[in-house]
N, C-alpha and C positions, 0 to 999 in steps of 0.2 A: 504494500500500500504506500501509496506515493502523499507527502507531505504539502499541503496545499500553500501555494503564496501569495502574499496579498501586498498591492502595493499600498506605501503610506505606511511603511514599519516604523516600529519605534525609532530605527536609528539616523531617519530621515530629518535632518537638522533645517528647524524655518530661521535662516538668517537672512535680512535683508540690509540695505545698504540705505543710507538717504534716498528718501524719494526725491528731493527737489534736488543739484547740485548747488554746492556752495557759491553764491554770487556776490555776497558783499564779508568783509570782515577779513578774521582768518581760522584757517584749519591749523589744527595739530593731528600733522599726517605720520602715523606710526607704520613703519613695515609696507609702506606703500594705502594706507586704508587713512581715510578721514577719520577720526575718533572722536573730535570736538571740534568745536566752532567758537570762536572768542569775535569781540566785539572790536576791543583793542590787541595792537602787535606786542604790547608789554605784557602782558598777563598772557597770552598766545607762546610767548620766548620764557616766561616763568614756569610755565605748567610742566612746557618740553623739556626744561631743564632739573626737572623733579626727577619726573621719568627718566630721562637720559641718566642722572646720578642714578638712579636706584636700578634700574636695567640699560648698563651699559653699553649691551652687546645690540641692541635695538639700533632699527635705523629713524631717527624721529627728526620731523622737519617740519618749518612755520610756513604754509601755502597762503598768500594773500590772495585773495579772491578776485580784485582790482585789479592788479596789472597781472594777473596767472602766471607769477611766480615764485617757486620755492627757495624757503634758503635751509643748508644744514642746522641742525642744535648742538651743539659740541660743550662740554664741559670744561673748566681747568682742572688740568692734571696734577697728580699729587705733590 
């Protein structure tokens, strides 16, 4: 007797991405994925740079919305 399969299994993950794109402000784009939206570029370069201390290995960068483009988040080193 043959085991029946049904689509929509448990392991079927619903993730989605922003539905509108980011048009004004800025992202704090982790790993290549938007993660948050800030209003200002100071608090936008503050967040990144939590995260970048605390997971250094991550690629995290401030995407302004305005002129569509990114810049790295880099820490000071020890």
């Amino acid at each position: 007797m043959r085991a029946k399969r049904t689509e929509g299994t448990a392991s079927t993950r619903a993730t989605k991405a922003s539905v509108e794109p980011l048009r004004t402000g800025y992202g704090l784009v982790v790993d290549g994925h938007i993660k948050a939206s800030f209003k200002a570029r100071d608090t936008a370069l503050e967040a990144g740079k939590k995260l970048k201390g605390r997971f250094p290995h991550l690629q995290v960068k401030i995407y302004d919305a305005e002129t569509k483009l990114s810049e790295d988040v880099e820490i000071a080193g020890p």
